[in-house]
C-alpha positions in Angstrom: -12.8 2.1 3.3 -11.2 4.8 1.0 -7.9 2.6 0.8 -9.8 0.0 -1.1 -10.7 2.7 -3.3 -7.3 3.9 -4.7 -4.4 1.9 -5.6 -1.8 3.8 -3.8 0.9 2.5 -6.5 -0.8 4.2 -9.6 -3.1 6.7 -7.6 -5.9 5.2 -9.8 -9.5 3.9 -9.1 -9.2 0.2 -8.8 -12.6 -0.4 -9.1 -13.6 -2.5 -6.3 -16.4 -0.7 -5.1 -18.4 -1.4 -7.9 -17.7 -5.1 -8.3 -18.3 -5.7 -4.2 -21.8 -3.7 -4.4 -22.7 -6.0 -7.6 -21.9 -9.3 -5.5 -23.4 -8.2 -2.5 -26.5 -7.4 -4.5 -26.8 -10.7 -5.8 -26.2 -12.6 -3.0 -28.9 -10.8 -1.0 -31.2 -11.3 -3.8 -30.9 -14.8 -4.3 -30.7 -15.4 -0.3 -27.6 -16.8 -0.1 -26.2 -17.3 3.4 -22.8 -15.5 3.4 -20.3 -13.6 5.3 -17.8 -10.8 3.9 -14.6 -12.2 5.4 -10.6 -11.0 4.4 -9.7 -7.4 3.6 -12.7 -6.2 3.0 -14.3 -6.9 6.3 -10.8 -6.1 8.7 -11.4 -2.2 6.7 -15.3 -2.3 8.0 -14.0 -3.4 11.0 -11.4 -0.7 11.1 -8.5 -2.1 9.8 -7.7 -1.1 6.1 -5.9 -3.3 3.9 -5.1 -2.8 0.4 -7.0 -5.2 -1.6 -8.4 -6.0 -5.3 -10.9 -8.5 -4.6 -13.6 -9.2 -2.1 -13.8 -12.1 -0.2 -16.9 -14.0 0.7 -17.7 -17.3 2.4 -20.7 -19.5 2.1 -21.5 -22.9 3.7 -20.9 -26.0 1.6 -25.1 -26.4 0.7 -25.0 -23.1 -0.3 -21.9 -22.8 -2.5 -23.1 -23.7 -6.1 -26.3 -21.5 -5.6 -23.8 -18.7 -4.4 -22.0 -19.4 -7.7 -25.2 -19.3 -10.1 -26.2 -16.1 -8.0 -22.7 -14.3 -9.2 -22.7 -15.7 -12.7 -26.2 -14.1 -13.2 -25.1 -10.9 -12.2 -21.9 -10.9 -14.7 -19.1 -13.2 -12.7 -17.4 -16.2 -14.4 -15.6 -18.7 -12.9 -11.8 -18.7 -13.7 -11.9 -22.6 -13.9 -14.9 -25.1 -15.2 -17.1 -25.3 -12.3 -17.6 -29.2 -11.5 -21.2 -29.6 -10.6 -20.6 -33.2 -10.1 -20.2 -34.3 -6.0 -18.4 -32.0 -3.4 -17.9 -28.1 -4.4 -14.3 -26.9 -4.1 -13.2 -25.5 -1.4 -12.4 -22.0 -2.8 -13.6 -20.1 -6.9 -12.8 -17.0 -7.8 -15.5 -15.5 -10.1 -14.2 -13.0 -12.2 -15.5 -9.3 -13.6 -14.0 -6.8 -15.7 -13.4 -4.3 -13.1 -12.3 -7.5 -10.3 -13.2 -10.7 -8.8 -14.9 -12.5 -5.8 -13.1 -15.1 -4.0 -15.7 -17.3 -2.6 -13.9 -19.9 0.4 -16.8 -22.8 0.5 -16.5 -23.8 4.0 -17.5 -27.4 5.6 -16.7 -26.8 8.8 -16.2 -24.5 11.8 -15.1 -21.9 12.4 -16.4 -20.4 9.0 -19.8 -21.3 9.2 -20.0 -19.6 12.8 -19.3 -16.6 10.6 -21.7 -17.2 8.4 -24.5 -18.2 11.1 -23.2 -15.3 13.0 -21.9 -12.4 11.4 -23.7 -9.0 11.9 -25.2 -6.7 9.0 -23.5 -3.6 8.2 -23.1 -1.5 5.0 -20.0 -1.9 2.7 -20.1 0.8 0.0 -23.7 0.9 0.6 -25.2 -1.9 0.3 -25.8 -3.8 3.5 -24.3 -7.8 4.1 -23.4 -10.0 6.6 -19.6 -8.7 7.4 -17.0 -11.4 9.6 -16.6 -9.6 13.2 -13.1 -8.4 14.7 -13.5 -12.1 16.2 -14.6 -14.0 14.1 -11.9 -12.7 12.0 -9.2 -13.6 14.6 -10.8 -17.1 14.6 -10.0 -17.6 10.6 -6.3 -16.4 10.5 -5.8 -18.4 14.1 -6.4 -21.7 11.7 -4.3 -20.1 8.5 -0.5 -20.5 7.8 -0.5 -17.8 5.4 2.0 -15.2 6.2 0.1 -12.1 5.7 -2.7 -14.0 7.9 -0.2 -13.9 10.6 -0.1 -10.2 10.7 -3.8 -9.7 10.4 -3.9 -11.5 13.6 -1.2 -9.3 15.4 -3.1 -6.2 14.2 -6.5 -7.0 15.6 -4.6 -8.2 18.9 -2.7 -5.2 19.3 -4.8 -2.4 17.4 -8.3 -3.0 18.4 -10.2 -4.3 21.5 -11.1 -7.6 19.9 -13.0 -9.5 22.5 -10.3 -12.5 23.3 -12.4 -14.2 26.4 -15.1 -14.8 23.7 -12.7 -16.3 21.1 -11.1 -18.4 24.1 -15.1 -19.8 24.8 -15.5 -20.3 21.1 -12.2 -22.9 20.8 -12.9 -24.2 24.6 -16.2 -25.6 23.0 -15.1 -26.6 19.6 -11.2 -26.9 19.6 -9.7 -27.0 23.0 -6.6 -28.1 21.1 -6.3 -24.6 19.6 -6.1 -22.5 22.7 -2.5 -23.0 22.8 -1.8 -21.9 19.8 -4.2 -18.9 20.6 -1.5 -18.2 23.1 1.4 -18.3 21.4 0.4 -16.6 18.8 -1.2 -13.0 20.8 2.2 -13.1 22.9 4.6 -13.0 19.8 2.0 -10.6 18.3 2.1 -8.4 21.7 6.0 -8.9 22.3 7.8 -9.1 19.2 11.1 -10.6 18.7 13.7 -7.6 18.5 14.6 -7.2 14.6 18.2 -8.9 14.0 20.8 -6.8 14.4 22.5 -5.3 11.2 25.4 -6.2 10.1 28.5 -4.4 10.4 29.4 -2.2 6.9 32.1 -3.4 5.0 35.5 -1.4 4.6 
């Protein structure tokens, strides 16, 4: 966790800590079904990244109470909060010292996480943290780019449980096993980097 701690750039405190035990807090206190998902969770899980933030995820239900829980405890939203009909699908509350991104979720697999993700202690305070697969099942459904290579470091750094992510998507999305596939063989057997070009004369 010390590499959330430091921003290797400026060798200065980023802050993080702080902010992620005040969320964390307040969540638990308000009993707000969660799960610490993104950076944060792959560095509990034994993959650091450098972050700034903390992610969380909540079921739809749950998402303006998670909201009301953060704003009590010193978070604002970074755009009006619409209380009328569906939540967003993502807010980012704000602090001084960082931010929470909370991903509202209304479907699978994030509220498996949420229903499922074991308790463990992140800077001290103990929360619901996304595991190894669970992880593997989130960046399996992103396009982001940097998602892409959180999924080839699980599959190739750690011994992520794949028969129980292939169960998962049998029952849920057989449609995604495919691309399950595909994506652990180019993470396991990388295309050769393209040859560089001849120097000019």
């Amino acid at each position: 966790m010390d590499i959330l701690l430091v921003d290797p750039v400026t060798g200065l405190g980023t802050g993080l800590a702080a902010v992620v035990r005040k969320a964390l807090r307040a969540l638990n206190a308000a009993e707000i079904p969660y799960a610490v998902i993104g950076a944060t969770a792959l560095a509990v899980r034994g993959l650091p990244r450098m972050t700034v933030d903390l992610d969380v995820v909540v079921v739809t239900e749950d998402a303006f109470a998670a909201l009301d829980a953060l704003e009590a405890a010193g978070f604002h939203s970074a755009a009006p909060i619409v209380r009328a009909g569906e939540p967003e699908a993502m807010y980012i509350m704000c602090h001084p010292k960082g931010e929470v991104d909370v991903l509202v979720a209304a479907a699978e697999p994030e509220s498996t996480v949420v229903a499922e993700a074991p308790r463990t202690r992140v800077f001290g305070v103990e929360a619901p943290v996304a595991t190894l697969e669970h992880l593997l099942l989130m960046y399996l459904y992103s396009n982001q780019p940097r998602h892409f290579g959180d999924l080839a470091r699980i599959v190739t750094d750690t011994k992520v449980d794949l028969a129980s992510v292939e169960r998962y998507l049998a029952d849920v999305h057989p449609e995604m096993l495919d691309v399950l596939k595909s994506r652990v063989n180019a993470a396991r057997n990388p295309a050769p980097a393209p040859r560089r070009p001849p120097r000019r004369r």
